[in-house]
C-alpha positions, 0 to 999 in steps of 0.5 A: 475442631476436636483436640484429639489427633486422628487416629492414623497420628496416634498410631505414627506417634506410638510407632515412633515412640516403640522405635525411640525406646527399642532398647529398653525393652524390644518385646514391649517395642514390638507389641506397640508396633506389630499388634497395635492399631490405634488405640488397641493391642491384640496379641497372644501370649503363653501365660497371663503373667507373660502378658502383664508384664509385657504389657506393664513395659509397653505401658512405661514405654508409651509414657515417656512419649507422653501417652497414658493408658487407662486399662488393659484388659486380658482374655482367656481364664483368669479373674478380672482385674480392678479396671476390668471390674470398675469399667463394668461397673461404670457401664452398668451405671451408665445404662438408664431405664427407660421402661 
């Protein structure tokens, strides 16, 4: 058996972790809670620096339940973040010639 718990654990475990920090920041709470599914978060938001910052405040969140994210990555017009760019870079390191 793997240690990973299967995805529908991970997803209760964020859910109770967004219901025991609520108070800290219910628009952080609410992201975890209502746009997430298992190990990704899709919502919309007005600006980009609305987004970091919600983002920034579920990220805190989840590491008082001891969850650590690697990388947000976000959509519409802007320029790619280090983790954006350094997961491409890995990616493209990964791929091998076989020609």
């Amino acid at each position: 058996m793997g240690d990973t718990p299967a995805p529908a654990i991970s997803s209760e475990a964020i859910y109770k972790t967004a219901d025991m920090f609520y108070g800290d920041n219910q628009k952080a709470a609410n992201l975890l809670k209502n746009s997430s599914y298992v190990d990704d978060v899709i919502d919309s938001f007005s600006s980009l620096t609305e987004a970091q910052h919600v983002t920034s405040e579920a990220e805190k969140m989840l590491n008082k339940g001891g969850f650590v994210v690697k990388c947000w990555q976000f959509g519409g017009n802007h320029t790619p973040t280090d983790c954006e760019t350094s997961n491409h870079e890995t990616q493209s390191q990964n791929v091998k010639n076989f020609a």
